[in-house]
C-alpha positions as CSV (number, residue, x, y, z in Angstrom):
1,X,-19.8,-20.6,-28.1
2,X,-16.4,-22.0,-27.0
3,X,-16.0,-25.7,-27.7
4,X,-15.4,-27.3,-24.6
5,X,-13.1,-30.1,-26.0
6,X,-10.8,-27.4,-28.3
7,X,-10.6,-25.3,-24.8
8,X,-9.8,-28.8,-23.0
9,X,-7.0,-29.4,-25.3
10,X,-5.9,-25.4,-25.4
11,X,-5.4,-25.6,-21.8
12,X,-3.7,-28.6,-21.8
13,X,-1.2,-27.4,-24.4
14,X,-0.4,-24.6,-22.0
15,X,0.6,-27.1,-19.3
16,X,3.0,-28.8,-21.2
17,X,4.4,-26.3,-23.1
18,X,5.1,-24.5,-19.5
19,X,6.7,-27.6,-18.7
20,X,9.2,-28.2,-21.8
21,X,11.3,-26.5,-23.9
22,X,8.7,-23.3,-24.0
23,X,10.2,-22.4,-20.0
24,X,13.2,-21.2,-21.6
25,X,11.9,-19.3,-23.7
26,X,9.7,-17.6,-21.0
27,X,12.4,-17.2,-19.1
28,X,14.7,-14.9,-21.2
29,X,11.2,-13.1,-20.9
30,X,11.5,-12.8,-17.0
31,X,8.6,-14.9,-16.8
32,X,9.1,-18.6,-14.2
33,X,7.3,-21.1,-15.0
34,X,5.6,-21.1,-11.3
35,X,4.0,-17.4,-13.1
36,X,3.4,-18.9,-16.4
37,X,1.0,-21.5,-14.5
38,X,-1.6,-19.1,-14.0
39,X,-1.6,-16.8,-17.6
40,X,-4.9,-16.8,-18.3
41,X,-6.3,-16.1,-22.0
42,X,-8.8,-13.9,-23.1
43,X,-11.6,-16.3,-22.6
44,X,-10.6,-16.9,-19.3
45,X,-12.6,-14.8,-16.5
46,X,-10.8,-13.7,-13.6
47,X,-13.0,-14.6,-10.6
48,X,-12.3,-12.6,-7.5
49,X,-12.9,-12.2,-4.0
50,X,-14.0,-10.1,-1.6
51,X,-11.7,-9.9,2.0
52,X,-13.3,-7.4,4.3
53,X,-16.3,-5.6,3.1
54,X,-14.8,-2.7,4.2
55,X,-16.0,1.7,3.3
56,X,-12.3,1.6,1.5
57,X,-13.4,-1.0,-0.5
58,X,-16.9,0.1,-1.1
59,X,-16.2,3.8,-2.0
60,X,-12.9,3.4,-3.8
61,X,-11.6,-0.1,-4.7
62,X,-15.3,-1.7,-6.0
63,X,-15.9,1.7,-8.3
64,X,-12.3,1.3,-9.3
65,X,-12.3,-2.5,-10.0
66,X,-15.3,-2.1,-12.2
67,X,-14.4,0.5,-14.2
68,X,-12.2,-2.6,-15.8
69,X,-13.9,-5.4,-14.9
70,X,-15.8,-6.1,-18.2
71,X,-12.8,-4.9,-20.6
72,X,-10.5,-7.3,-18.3
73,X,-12.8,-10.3,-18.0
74,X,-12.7,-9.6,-14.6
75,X,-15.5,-10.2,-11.9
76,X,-16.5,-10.6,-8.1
77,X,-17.7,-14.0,-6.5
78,X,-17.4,-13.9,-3.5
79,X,-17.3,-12.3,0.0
80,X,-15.4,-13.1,2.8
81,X,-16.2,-11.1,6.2
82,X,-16.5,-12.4,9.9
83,X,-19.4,-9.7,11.0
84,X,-22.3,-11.2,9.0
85,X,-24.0,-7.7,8.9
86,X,-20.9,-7.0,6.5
87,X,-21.3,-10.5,4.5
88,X,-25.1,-9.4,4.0
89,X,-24.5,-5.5,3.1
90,X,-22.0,-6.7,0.7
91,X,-24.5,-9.1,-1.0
92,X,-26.7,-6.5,-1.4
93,X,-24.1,-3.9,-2.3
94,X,-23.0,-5.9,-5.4
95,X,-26.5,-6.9,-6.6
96,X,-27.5,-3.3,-6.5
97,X,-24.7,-2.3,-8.4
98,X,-24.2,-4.9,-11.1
99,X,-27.2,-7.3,-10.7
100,X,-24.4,-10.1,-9.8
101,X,-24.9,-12.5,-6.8
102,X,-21.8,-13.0,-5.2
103,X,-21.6,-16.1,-2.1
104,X,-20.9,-15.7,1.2
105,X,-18.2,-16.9,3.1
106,X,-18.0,-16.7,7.3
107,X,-13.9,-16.7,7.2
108,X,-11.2,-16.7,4.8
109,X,-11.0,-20.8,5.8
110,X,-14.1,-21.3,3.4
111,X,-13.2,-18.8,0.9
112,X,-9.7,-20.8,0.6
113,X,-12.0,-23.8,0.0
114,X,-14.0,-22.8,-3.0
115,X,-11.6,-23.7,-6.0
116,X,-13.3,-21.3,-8.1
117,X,-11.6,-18.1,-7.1
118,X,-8.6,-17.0,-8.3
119,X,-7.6,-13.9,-6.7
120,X,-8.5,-11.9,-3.9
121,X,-8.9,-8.0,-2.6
122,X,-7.9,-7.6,0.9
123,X,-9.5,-4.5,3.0
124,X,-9.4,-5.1,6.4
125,X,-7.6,-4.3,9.7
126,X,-4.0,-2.7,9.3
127,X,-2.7,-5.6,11.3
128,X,-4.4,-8.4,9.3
129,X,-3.0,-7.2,5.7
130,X,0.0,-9.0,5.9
131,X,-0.8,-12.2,7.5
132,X,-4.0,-12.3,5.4
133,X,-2.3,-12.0,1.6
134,X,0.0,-14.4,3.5
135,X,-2.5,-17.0,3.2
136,X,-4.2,-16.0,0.1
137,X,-0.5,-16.5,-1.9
138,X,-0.3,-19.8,-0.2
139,X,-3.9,-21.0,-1.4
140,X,-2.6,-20.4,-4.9
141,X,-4.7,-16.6,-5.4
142,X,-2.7,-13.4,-6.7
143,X,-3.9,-10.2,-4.1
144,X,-4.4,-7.0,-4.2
145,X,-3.8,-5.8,-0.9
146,X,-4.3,-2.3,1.1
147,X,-1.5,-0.8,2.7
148,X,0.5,-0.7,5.3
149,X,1.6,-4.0,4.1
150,X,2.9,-4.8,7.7
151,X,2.9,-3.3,10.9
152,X,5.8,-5.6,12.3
153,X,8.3,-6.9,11.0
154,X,7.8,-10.7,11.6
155,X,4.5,-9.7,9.4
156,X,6.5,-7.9,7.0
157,X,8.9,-11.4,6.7
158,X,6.3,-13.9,6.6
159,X,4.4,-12.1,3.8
160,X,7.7,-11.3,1.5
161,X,9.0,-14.7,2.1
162,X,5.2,-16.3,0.9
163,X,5.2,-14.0,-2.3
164,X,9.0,-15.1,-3.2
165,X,7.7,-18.6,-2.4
166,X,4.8,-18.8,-4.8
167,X,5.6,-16.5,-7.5
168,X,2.0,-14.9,-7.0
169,X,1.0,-11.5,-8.6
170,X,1.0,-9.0,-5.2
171,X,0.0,-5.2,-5.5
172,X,0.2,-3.2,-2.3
173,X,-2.5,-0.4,-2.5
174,X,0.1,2.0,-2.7
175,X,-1.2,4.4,-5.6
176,X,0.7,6.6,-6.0
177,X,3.4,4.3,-7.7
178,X,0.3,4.2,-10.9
179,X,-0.3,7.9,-11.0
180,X,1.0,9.7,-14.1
181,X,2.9,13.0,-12.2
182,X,4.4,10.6,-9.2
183,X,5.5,8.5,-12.5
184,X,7.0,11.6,-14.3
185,X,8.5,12.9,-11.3
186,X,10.2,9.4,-10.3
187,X,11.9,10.0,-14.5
188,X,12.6,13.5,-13.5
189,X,14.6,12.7,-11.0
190,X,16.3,9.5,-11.8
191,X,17.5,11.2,-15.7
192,X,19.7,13.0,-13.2
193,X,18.4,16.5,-13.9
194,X,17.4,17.4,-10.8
195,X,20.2,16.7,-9.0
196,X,21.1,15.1,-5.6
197,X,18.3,14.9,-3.4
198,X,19.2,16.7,-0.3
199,X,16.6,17.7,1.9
200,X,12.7,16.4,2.0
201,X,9.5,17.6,3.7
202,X,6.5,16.0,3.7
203,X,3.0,16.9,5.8
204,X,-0.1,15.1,6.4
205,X,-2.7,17.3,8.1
206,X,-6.4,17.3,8.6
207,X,-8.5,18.5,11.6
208,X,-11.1,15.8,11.5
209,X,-12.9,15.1,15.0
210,X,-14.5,11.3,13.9
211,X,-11.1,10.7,12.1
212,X,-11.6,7.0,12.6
213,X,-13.9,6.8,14.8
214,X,-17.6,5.0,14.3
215,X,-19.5,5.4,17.4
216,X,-22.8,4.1,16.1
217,X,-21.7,0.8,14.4
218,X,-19.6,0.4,17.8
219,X,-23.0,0.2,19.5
220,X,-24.7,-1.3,16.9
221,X,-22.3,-5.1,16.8
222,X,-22.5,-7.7,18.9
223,X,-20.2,-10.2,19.5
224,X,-22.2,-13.2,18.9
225,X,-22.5,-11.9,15.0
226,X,-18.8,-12.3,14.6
227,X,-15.4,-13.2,15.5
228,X,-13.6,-11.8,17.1
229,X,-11.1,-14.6,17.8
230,X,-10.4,-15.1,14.1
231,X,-10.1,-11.2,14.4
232,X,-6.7,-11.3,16.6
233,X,-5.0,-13.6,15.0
234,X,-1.6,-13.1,16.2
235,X,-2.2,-10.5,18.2
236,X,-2.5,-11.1,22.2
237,X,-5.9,-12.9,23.5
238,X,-8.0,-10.3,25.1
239,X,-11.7,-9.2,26.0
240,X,-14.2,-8.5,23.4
241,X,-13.9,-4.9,22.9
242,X,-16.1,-3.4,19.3
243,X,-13.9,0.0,19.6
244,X,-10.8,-1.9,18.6
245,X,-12.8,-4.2,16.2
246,X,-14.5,-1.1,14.4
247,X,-11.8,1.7,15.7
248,X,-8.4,-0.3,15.5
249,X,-6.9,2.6,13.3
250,X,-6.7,4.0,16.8
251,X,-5.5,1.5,18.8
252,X,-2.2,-0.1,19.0
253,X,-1.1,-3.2,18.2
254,X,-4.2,-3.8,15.4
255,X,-2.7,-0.5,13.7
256,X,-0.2,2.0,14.3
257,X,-2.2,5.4,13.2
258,X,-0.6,7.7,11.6
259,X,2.5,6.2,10.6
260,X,0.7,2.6,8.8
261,X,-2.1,5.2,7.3
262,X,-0.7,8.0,6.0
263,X,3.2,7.9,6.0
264,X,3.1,4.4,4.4
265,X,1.7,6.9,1.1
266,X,4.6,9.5,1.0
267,X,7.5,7.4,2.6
268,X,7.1,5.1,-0.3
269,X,8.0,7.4,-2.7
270,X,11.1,8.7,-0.8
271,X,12.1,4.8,-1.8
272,X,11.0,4.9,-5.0
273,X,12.6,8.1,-6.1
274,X,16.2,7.7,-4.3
275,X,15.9,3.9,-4.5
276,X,17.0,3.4,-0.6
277,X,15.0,0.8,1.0
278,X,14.7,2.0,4.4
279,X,16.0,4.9,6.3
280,X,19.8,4.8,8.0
281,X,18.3,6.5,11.0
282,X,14.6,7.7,12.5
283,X,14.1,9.8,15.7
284,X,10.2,10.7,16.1
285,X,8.1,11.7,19.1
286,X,4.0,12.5,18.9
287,X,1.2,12.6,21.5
288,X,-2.5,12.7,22.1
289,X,-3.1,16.5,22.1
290,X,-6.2,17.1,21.5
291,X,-8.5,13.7,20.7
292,X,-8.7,12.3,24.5
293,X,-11.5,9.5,23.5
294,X,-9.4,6.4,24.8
295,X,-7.3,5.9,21.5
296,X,-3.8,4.8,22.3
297,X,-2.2,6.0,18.9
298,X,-1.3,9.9,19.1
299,X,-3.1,12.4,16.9
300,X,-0.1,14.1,16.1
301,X,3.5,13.2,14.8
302,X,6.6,14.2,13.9
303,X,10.0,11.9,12.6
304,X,13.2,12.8,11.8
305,X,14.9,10.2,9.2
306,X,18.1,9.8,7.8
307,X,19.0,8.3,4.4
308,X,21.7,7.2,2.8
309,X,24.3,4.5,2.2
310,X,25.7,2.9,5.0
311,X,29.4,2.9,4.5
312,X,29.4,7.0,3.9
313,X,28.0,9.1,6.6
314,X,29.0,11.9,4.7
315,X,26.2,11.2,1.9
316,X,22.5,11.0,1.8
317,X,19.5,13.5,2.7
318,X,17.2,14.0,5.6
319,X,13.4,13.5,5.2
320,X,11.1,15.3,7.6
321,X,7.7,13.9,8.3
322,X,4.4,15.8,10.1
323,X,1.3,15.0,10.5
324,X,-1.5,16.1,12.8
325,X,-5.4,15.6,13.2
326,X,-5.9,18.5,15.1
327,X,-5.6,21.6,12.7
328,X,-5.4,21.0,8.7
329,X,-3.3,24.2,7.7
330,X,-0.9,23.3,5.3
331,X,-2.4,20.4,4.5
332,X,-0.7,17.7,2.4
333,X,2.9,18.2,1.2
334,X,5.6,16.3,-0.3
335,X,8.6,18.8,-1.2
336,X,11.7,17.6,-2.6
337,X,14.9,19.9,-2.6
338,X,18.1,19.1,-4.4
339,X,20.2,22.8,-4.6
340,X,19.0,24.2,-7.9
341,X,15.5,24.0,-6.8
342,X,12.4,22.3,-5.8
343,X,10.2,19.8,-6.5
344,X,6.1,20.1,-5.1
345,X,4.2,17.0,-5.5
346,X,1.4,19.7,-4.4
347,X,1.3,21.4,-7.0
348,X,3.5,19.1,-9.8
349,X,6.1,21.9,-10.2
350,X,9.5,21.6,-10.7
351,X,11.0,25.4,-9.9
352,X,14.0,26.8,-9.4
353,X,13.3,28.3,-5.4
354,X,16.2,27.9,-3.5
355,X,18.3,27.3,-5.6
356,X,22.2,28.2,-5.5
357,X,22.0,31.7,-7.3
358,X,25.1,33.5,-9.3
359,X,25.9,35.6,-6.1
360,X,25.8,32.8,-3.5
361,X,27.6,30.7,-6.0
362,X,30.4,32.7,-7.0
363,X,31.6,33.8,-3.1
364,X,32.7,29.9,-3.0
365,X,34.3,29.9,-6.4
366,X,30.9,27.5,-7.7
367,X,29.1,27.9,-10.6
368,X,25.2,29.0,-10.6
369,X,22.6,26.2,-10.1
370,X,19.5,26.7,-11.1
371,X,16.5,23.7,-12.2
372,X,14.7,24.7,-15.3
373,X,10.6,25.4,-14.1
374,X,8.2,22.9,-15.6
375,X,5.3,21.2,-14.9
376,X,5.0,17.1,-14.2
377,X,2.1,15.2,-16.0
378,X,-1.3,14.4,-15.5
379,X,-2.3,15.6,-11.9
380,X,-3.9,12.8,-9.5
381,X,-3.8,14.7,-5.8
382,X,-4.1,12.6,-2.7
383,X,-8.0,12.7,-1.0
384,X,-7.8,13.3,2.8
385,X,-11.9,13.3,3.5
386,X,-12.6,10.5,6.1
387,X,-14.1,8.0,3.0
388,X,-12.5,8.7,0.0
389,X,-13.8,8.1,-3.3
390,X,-12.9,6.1,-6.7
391,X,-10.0,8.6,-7.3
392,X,-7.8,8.7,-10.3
393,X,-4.8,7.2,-8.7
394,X,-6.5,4.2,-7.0
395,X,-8.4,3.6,-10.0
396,X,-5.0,3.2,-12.4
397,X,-3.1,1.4,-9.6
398,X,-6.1,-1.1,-9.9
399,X,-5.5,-1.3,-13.3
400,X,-1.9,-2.3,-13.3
401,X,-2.8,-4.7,-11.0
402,X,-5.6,-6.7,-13.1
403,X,-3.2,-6.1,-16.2
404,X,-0.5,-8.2,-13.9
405,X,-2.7,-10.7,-13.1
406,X,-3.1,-12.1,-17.1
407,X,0.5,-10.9,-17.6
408,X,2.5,-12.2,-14.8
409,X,4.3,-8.8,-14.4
410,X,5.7,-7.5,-11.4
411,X,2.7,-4.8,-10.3
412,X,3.6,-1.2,-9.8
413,X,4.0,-1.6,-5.9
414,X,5.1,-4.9,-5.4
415,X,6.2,-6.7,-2.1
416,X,9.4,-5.6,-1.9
417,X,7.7,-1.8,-2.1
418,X,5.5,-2.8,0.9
419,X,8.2,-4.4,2.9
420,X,10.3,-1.3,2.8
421,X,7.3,1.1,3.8
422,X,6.5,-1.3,6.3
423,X,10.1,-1.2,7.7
424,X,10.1,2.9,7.8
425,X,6.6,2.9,9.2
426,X,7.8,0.5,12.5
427,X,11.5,2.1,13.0
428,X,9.1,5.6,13.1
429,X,6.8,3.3,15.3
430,X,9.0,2.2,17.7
431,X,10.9,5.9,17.9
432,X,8.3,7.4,18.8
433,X,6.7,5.0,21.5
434,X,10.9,4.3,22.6
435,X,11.8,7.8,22.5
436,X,15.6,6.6,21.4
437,X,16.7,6.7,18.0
438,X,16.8,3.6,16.3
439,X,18.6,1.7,13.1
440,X,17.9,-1.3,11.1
441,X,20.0,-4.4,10.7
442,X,19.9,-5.1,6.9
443,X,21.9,-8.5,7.9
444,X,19.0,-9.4,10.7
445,X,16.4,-8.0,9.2
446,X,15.6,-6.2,12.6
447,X,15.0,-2.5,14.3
448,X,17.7,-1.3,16.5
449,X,17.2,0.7,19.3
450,X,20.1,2.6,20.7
């Protein structure tokens, strides 16, 4: 049993020593002061909430949280969820699987009030993430929070400028950044052995008729069983509508389909792996084809983006992004090509197809270039069914977030890694619905159409 006055006094050495000659030391550590507030010890349990009781976090992020809740000290508390159907099933859902009781909590206002929580797991509508973990950092709680991290970019801004602010531990679900072959391939590439990147391709295809769609809880809520102004926050006033309260993936401005969903995965590690922030340049175009059910984001896509540095046109690579809900051949790819080869992040290979061949090579007065084949590490492949599962990716990114948390680490995808995917996600956005190409400002901060 822990003696309540030793602990007193342990945890009041830890606020002094934060606040004298022990900050320097922390420092050289890349650790603030603001972070080393909230290091926790071993004894210390990591109370956590629940924001949005959503089937993302019910079939992948609870499974994953609590494969390292116990070895972490980690546990839920709470749920916070404006439909109180969802407040109850989650109740429910957590007594069933861990005999815990967890309270309930009508809006993220009364969560914000219980002092006992210390962090929180955001799930909910594409267009709440950012404003949401906005407010969490500001009430003091570190946040694990789904992606896209923002689909505008005065989102994207206030939620940066919070995390900067507070110093709070902030992981964007953006897994791939925690799996072991994305990790490898990120090495591979920056040692310099693959060479320039030069050309990528990346797909995103399913042929899914209820892709987002849920037309028997949209008959099922009422409006008097939530709230659906809290709901809109920023977003214009309008009618009570449960299509874009259940279905907002389909339905712009509460998400922008496609792009926040699925290219927020794969442009992130075009970033990560050439370590440009943003592209120079997107043209995109994409339609309603086949799904004609009243959705207002188009089932199928296609952007053209340009990277590289600013001051050299002459430099930099083109990326080439598909994806369609209407036919599922060819799946999920993410091919990079530099000119001795070919990296699949389908297959984890590294292989030499493509590359500039003794023949080719010689006619210009070059030299042969050919990658050495090899395979990346542990495979973790993206999930594309409509409710995916506790996968291995989600599960370690997960992880590295409650490993943060006591640490005061930068997570794997941090805020900066959102508010990049966030910015190619909106110049794609607002190419497509535009039909101009358009630029960024990096000194404004701000899209530019042309």
């Amino acid at each position: 049993m822990i003696n309540k006055k030793n602990e007193q006094t342990r945890r009041k050495f830890i606020k002094n020593a934060s606040l004298g000659a022990g900050v320097i030391g922390l420092s050289a550590m890349g650790i603030s002061a603001k972070s080393y507030g909230r290091i926790m010890g071993a004894n210390d349990r990591v109370q956590v909430g629940i924001i949005g009781f959503s089937q993302r976090f019910k079939s992948s992020l609870y499974p994953s949280f609590m494969n390292y809740a116990k070895e972490l000290n980690f546990e839920f508390v709470g749920v916070s969820d404006i439909w109180n159907r969802r407040r109850d099933e989650a109740v429910a859902f957590v007594k069933e699987k861990s005999g815990n009781t967890i309270k309930k909590f009508r809006n993220n206002d009364e969560l914000y009030a219980n002092k006992g929580i210390d962090a929180v797991i955001i799930s909910t509508a594409d267009f709440q993430h950012a404003l949401m973990a906005e407010q969490a950092v500001r009430h003091n709680m570190d946040v694990y929070v789904e992606k896209p991290m923002a689909e505008t970019m005065e989102d994207a801004k206030i939620l940066l400028k919070a995390v900067q602010d507070t110093g709070k531990v902030l992981q964007v679900g953006s897994q791939r950044r925690s799996a072991p072959n994305y990790i490898a391939a990120n090495d591979y590439i920056k040692s310099g052995k693959f060479g320039d990147i030069n050309m990528v391709e990346m797909t995103w295809n399913v042929n899914q008729p209820g892709r987002w769609r849920l037309p028997k809880l949209v008959s099922e809520i009422r409006e008097q069983d939530t709230d659906w102004e809290r709901f809109l926050m920023n977003r214009r006033k309008v009618a009570w509508d449960p299509r874009k309260y259940l279905e907002y993936r389909l339905f712009w401005p509460y998400s922008s389909g496609i792009w926040g969903q699925w290219m927020a995965h794969q442009i992130d590690t075009v970033h990560w792996f050439s370590g440009f922030k943003h592209p120079r340049s997107v043209v995109a175009n994409g339609g309603i084809y086949m799904w004609k059910d009243g959705r207002t984001n188009p089932d199928t896509v296609t952007a053209v983006m340009d990277y590289g540095p600013n001051d050299d046109m002459t430099s930099g690579f083109q990326v080439r992004y598909s994806s369609r809900f209407t036919n599922s051949a060819g799946g999920i790819k993410e091919l990079y090509y530099s000119n001795g080869g070919m990296l699949n992040l389908d297959t984890n290979e590294v292989t030499s197809e493509g590359g500039l061949t003794e023949g080719h090579a010689s006619a210009m007065g070059m030299e042969a270039n050919l990658l050495t084949p090899f395979t990346l590490g542990t495979d973790a492949k993206a999930e594309t069914a409509a409710n995916t599962g506790s996968d291995p990716m989600t599960s370690m990114h997960m992880r590295n977030w409650m490993e943060c948390v006591r640490s005061r680490e930068t997570p794997n995808a941090s805020v900066e890694a959102g508010y990049n995917h966030s910015v190619a996600n909106i110049m794609s956005r607002i190419a497509m619905q535009t039909g101009k190409k358009v630029t960024f400002d990096d000194k404004t901060q701000e899209v530019i159409t042309s």
